[in-house]
KEMAR-719404 format. One record per residue: residue number from 0; z, x, y of N, C-alpha, C in turn; residue in three letters. Coordinates in steps of 0.02 Angstrom, whole numbers, plus 50000, padded with zeros to 5 digits. Layout:
<nodes>
+-----+-------+-------+-------+-------+-------+-------+-------+-------+-------+-----+
|   n |   n_z |   n_x |   n_y |  ca_z |  ca_x |  ca_y |   c_z |   c_x |   c_y | res |
+-----+-------+-------+-------+-------+-------+-------+-------+-------+-------+-----+
| NUM |     Z |     X |     Y |     Z |     X |     Y |     Z |     X |     Y | ALA |
...
+-----+-------+-------+-------+-------+-------+-------+-------+-------+-------+-----+
</nodes>
This chain:
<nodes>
+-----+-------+-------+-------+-------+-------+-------+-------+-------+-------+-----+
|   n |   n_z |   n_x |   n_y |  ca_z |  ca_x |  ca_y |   c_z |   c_x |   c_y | res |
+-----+-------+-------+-------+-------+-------+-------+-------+-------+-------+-----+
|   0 | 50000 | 50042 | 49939 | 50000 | 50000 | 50000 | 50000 | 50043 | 50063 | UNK |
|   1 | 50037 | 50091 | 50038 | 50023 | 50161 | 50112 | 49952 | 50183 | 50127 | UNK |
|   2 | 49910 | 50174 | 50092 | 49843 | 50200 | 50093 | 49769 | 50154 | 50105 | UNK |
|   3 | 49816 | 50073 | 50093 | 49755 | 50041 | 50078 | 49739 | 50033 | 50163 | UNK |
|   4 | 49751 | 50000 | 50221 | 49725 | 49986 | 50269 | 49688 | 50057 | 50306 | UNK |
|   5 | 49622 | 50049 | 50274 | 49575 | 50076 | 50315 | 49592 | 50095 | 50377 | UNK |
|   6 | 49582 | 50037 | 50422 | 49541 | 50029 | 50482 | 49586 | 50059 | 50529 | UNK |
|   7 | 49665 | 50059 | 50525 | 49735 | 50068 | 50582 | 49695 | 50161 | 50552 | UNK |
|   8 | 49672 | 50162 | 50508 | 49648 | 50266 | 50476 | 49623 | 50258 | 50535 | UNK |
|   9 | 49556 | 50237 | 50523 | 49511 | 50253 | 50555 | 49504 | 50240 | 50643 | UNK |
|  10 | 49565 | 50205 | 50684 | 49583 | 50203 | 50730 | 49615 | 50277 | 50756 | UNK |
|  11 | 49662 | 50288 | 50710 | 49716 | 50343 | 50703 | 49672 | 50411 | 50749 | UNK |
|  12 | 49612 | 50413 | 50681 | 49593 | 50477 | 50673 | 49517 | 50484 | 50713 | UNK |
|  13 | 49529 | 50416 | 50774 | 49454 | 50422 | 50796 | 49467 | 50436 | 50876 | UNK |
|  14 | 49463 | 50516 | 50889 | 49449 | 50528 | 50980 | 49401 | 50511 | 51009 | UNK |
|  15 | 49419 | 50481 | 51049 | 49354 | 50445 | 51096 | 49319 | 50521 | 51118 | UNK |
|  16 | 49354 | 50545 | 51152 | 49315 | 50606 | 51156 | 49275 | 50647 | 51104 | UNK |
|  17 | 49278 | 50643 | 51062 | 49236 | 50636 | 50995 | 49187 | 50595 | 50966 | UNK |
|  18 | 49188 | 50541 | 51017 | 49186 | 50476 | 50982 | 49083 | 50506 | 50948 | UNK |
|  19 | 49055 | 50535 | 51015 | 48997 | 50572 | 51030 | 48979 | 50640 | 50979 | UNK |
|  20 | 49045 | 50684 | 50972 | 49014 | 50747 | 50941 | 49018 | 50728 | 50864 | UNK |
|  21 | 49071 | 50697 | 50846 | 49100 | 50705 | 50763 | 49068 | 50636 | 50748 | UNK |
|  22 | 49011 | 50605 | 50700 | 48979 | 50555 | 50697 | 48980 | 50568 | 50630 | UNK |
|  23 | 49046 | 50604 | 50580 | 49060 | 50589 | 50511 | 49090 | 50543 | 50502 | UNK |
|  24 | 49104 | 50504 | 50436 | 49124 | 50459 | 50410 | 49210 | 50459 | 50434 | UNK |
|  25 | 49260 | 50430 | 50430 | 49316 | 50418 | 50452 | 49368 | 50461 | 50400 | UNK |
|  26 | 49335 | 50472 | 50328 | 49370 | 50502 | 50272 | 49349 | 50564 | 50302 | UNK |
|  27 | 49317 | 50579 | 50308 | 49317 | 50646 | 50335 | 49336 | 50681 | 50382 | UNK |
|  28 | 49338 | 50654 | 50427 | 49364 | 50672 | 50472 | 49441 | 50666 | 50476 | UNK |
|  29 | 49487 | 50613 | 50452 | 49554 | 50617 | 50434 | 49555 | 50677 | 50386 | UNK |
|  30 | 49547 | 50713 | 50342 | 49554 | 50773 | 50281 | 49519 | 50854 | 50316 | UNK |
|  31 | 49503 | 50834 | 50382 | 49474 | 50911 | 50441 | 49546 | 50934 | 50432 | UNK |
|  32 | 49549 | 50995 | 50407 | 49591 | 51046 | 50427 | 49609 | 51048 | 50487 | UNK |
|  33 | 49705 | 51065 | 50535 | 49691 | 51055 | 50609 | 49666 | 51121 | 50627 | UNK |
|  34 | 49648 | 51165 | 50582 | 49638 | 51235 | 50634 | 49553 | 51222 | 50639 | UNK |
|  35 | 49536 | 51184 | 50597 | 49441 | 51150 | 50612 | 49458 | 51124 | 50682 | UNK |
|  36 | 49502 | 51091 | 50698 | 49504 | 51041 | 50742 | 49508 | 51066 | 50785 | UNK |
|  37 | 49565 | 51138 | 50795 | 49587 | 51163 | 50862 | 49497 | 51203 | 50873 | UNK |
|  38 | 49471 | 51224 | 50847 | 49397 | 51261 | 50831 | 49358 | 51242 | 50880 | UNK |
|  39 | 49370 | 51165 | 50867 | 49326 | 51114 | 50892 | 49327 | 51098 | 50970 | UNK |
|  40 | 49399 | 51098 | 50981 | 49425 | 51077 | 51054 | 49401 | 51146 | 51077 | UNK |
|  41 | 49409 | 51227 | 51046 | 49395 | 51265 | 51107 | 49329 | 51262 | 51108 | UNK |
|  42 | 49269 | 51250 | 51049 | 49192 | 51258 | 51075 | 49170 | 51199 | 51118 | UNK |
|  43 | 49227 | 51135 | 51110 | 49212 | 51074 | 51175 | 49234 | 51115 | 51244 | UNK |
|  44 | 49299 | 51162 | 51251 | 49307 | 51189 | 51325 | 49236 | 51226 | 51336 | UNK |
|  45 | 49218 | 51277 | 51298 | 49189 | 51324 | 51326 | 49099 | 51279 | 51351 | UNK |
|  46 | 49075 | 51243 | 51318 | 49032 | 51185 | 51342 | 49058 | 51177 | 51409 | UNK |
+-----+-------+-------+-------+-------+-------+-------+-------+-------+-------+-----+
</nodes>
């Protein structure tokens, strides 16, 4: 029952500021490693 509601995931794990670059599925993107993530935010600064 901890796992079944999708959608509050896929709210969770969806940055609007992302909403544009990361256009993977919602499972995937919840299971990104955070040091992918921190990766991500500095190649969005340096843009």
């Amino acid at each position: 029952m901890t796992r079944q509601p999708r959608e509050p995931n896929r709210l969770r794990g969806y940055v609007p500021a992302f909403s544009g670059e990361l256009h993977e599925p919602p499972r995937k993107r919840t299971t990104v490693p955070h040091s992918l993530l921190e990766r991500i935010l500095d190649g969005l600064e340096q843009l």
